[in-house]
C-alpha positions in Angstrom: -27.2 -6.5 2.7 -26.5 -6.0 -1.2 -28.1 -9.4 -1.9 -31.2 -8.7 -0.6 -31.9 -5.1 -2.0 -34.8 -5.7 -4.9 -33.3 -5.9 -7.9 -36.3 -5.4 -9.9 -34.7 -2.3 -13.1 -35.3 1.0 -11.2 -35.4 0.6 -7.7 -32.9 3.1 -5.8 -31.4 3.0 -2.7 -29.6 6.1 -1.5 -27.1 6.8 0.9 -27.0 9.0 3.5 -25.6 12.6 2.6 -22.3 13.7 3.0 -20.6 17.5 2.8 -18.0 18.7 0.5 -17.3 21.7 -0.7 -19.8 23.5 0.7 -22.4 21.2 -0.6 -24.5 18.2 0.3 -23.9 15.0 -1.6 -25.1 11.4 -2.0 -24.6 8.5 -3.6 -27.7 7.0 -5.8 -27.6 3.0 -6.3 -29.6 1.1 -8.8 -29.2 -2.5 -7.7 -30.8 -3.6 -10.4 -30.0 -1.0 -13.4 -31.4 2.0 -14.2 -34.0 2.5 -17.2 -30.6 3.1 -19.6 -28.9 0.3 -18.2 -28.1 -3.2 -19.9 -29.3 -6.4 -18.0 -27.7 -7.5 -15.1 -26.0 -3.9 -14.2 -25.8 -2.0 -11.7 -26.0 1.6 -12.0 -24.5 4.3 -9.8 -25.0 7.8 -9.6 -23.1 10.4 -7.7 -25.9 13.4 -7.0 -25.6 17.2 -5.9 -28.2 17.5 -3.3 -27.8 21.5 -2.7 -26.5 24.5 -3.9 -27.2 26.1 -7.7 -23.9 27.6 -8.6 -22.2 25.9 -11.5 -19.0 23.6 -10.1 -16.7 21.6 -12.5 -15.8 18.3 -10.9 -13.8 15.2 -11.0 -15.5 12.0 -9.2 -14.5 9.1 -8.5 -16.3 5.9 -7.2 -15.1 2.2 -7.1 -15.1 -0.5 -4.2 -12.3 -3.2 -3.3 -12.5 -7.3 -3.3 -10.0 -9.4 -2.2 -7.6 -9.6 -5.4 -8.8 -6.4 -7.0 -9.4 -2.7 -7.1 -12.6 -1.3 -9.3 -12.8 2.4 -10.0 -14.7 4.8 -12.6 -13.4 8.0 -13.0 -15.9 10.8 -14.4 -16.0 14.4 -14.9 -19.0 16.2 -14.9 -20.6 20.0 -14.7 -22.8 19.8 -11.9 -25.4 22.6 -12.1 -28.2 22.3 -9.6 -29.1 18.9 -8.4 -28.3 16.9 -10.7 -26.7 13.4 -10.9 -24.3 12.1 -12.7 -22.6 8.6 -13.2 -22.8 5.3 -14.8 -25.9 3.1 -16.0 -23.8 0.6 -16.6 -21.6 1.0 -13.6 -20.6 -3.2 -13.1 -21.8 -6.2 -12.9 -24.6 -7.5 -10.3 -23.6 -11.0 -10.1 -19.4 -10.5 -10.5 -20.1 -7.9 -7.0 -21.7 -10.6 -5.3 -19.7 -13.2 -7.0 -19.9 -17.2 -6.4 -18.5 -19.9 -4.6 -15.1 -19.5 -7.5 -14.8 -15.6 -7.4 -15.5 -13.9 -4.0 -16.5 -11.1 -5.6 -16.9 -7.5 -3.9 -19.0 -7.7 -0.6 -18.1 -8.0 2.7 -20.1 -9.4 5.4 -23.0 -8.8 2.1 -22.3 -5.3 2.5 -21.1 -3.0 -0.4 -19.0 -0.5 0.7 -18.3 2.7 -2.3 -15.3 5.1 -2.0 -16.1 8.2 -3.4 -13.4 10.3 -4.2 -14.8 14.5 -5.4 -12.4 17.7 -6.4 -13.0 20.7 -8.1 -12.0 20.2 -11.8 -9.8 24.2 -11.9 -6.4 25.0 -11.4 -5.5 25.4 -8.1 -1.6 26.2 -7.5 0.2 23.5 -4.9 1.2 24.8 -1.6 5.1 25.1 -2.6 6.5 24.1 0.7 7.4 20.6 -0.7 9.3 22.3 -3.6 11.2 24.8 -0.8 11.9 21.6 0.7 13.4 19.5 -2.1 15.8 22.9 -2.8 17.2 21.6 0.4 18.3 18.2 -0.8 22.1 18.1 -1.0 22.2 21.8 -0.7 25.8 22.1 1.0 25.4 26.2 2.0 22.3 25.0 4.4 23.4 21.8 5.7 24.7 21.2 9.2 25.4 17.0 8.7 27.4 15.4 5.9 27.2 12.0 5.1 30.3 10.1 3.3 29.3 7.0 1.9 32.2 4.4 1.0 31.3 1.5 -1.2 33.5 -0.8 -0.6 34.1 -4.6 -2.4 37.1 -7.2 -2.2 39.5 -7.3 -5.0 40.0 -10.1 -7.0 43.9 -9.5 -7.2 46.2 -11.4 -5.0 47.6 -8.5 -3.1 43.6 -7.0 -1.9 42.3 -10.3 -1.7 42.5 -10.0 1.8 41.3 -6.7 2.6 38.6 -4.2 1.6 39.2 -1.3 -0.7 37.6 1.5 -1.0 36.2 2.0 -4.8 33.8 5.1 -4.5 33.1 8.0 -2.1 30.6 10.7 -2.1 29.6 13.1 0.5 25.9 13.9 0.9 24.7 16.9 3.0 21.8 16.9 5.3 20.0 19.4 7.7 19.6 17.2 11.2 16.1 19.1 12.1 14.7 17.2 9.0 16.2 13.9 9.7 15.5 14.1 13.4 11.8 14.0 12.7 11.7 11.7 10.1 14.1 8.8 10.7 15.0 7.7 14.4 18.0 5.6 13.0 19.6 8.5 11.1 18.6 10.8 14.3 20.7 8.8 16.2 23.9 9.1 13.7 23.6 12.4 14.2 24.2 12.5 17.4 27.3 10.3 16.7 28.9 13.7 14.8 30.6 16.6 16.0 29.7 19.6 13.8 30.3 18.9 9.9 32.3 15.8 10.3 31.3 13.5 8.2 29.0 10.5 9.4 30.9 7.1 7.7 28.8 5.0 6.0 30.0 1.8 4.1 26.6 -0.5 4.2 24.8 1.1 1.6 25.7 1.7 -2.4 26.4 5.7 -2.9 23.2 6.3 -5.4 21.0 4.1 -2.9 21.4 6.9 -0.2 21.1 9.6 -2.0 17.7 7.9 -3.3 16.7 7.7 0.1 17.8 11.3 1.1 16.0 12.6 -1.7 13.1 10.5 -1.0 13.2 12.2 3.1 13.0 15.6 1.2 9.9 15.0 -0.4 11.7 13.3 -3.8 9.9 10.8 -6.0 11.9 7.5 -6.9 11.0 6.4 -10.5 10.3 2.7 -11.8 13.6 2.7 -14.0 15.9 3.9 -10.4 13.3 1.3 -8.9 14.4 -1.8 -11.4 17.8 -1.2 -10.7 17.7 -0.9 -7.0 14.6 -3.3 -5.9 16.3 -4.9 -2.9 18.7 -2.1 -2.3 16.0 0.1 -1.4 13.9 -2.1 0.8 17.5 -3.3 3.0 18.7 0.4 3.1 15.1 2.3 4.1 14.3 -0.8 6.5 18.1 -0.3 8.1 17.5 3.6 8.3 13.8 4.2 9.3 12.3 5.1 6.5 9.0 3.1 6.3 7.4 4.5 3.2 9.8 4.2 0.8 10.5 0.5 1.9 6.9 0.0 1.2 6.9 1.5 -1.9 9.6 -0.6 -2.7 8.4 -3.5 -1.4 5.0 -3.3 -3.5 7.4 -2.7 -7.2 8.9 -5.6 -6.1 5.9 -7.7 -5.4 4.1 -6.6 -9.1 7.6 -7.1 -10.7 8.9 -10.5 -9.3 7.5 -13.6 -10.5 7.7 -16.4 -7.5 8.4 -19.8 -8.8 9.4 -23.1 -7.6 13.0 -21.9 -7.9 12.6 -19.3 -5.9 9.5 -19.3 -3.5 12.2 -20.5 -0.6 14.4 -17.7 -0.9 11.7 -15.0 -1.6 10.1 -16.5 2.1 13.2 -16.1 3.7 13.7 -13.2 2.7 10.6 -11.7 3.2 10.6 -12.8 7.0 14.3 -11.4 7.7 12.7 -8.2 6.4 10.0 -8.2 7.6 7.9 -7.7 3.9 4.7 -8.9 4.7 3.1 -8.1 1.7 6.2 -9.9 -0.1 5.3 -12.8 2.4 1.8 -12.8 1.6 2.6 -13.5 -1.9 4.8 -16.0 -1.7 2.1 -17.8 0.8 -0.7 -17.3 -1.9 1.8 -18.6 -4.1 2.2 -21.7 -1.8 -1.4 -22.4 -1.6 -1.9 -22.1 -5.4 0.6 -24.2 -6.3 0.3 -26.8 -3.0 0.5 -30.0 -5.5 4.0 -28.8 -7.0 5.3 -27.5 -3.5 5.0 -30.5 -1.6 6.3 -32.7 -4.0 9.8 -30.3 -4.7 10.4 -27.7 -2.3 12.1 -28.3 1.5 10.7 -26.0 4.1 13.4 -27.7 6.6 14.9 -23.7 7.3 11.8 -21.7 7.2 10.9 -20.3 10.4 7.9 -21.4 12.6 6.1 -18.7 12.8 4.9 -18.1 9.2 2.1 -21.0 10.1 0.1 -17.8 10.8 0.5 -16.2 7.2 0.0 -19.5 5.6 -3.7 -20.3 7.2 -4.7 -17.1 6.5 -3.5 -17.7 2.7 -5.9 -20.8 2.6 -8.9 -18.9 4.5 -8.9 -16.3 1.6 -8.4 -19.1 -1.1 -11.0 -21.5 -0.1 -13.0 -18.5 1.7 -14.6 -20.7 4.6 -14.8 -21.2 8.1 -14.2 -23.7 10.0 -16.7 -26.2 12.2 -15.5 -25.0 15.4 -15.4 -21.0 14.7 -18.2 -20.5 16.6 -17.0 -21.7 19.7 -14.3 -19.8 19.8 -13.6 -15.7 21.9 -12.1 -14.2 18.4 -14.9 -11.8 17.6 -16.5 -11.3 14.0 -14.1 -8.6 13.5 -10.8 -10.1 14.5 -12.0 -12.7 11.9 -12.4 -10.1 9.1 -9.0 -8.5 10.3 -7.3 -12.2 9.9 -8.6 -12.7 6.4 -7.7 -9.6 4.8 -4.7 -9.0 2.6 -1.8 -7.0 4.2 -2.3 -3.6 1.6 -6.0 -3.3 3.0 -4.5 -3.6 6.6 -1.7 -1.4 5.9 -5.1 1.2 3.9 -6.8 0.9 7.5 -3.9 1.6 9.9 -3.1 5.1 7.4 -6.7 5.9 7.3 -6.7 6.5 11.2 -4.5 9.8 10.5 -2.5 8.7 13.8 0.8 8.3 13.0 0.7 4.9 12.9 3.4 2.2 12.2 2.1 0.9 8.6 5.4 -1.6 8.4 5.3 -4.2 10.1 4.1 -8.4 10.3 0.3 -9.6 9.4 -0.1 -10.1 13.4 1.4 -6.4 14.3 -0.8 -4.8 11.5 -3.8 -6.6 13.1 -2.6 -5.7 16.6 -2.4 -2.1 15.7 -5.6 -2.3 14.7 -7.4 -3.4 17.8 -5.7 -1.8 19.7 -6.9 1.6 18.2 -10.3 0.4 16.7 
């Protein structure tokens, strides 16, 4: 328990070692502040524990709370054992925080990441550039894809019907879509040969954004602006989960929800299937509760976002209720229904087992049992 270290200027507390690089490493915590530090710091170290050859290196430590991310970034030459970090590394009372700010420990435990590599140049494996080559390369491809964007004219004769305003053909290599998409698999198996695949759902530059992003492509934040919903409808309809989480978390830090528009972003958000989108809206809901009950009609949002909206009010007022002991939810189905959707998403990845990241608060948390 962080609280209950001494916190008397000099007293350490180390962790227990860890290997990288062909060294031993540890982490050394001042809860208190070391002899450099200023009152009321912490101070945290980062300490070779073996080896003597000289190694350039880029550190990292930090540690997560419930609205926010902190991180230090250092770079040091570690010669011997040494240490090297920050006296003034944060602030004792903003980690454990106060009945306003929850501050940075859970279950009064302080948890570091520490993040180490060698400060040289090391070349990239180039198999991700090989693979980007392949993007749209036409002498390779054994799939083409012709996207028709159609919209209905405003003169009298087309009112009626659709016509066709742009097509482009995009080629593809079905090996490489068969293992990342199930969706675009399956059109695959819908073509004979090099006859083209039709598709009129999705804008032409959308898809070639998301083929682009299968090869290994990065989408930028102008492409991003332009195409915010775009990309989360077209990756969700198509199978490709991280860019319509990529997506979805530009369009969380770039949308403001308002009374105007907290209704539609909900229903959006749950015919998606956005949960982080959702979760915002719901913190949104709870921080604005006064405003929201006097103006806005929840008469067509589904039932089931009851769920999403307690757990919005368990983070905000961060208690628990009278009869929580007496309930069969363990202590760490509690901690799983608390925490915001990124840091379920962070644990789900972390398991390195291929598991579905996308998803609603109560599949994430599902998921998670399941392979905890």
């Amino acid at each position: 328990n962080f609280e209950e270290l001494p916190s008397a200027k000099g007293h350490m507390a180390l962790s227990s070692t860890f290997s990288c690089f062909g060294n031993q490493w540890r982490i050394k915590l001042h809860p208190g502040g070391y002899s450099e530090s200023l009152t009321g710091m912490v101070a945290v170290f980062l300490e070779r524990c073996s080896g003597d050859r000289k190694l350039a290196i880029k550190y990292s430590i930090g540690f997560n709370g419930d609205e926010e991310r902190m991180i230090r970034l250092g770079k040091s030459i570690f010669d011997g054992s040494v240490s090297w970090g920050w006296a003034n590394f944060y602030s004792r009372s903003e980690i454990i925080g106060d009945d306003e700010e929850g501050g940075f420990l859970e279950n009064g435990a302080l948890t570091l990441y520490v993040g180490i590599q060698l400060d040289e140049f090391i070349p990239k494996n180039p198999a991700s550039s090989f693979m980007l080559k392949l993007f749209n390369d036409e002498n390779s491809a054994d799939i083409v894809f012709e996207i028709c964007e159609q919209h209905k004219s405003d003169s009298e004769s087309d009112r009626k019907r659709a016509k066709t305003s742009t097509e482009k053909l995009y080629h593809a290599h079905r090996f490489i879509l068969q293992h990342y998409s199930a969706e675009l698999s399956a059109l695959c198996a819908t073509s004979d040969g090099m006859t083209p695949i039709i598709i009129t759902d999705v804008k032409p530059e959308v898809f070639r954004h998301l083929l682009y992003y299968i090869y290994g492509g990065e989408i930028n934040d102008d492409d991003f602006a332009v195409h915010e919903k775009d990309f989360i409808n077209a990756a969700d309809k198509y199978g490709v989960t991280n860019l319509k989480l990529e997506a979805e978390v530009w369009y969380v830090n770039n949308t403001e929800i308002t009374i105007d528009n907290v209704i539609d972003s909900l229903l959006y958000a749950d015919a998606m299937n956005c949960a982080l989108l959702k979760e915002s809206v719901m913190d949104f809901i709870v921080e604005s509760k006064e405003e929201v009950m006097q103006r806005v009609s929840f008469q067509d949002v589904p039932g089931d976002v009851c769920k999403d909206l307690l757990a919005a009010v368990s983070r905000h007022y961060e208690t628990d209720s009278p009869g929580d002991d007496g309930e069969d939810e363990t202590e760490v189905e509690k901690t799983y229904s608390k925490m915001r959707i990124r840091d379920l998403r962070q644990k789900l990845d972390e398991k390195g087992l291929g598991l579905d990241i996308d998803g609603s608060r109560e599949a994430l948390i599902a998921n998670l049992k399941e392979h905890s």
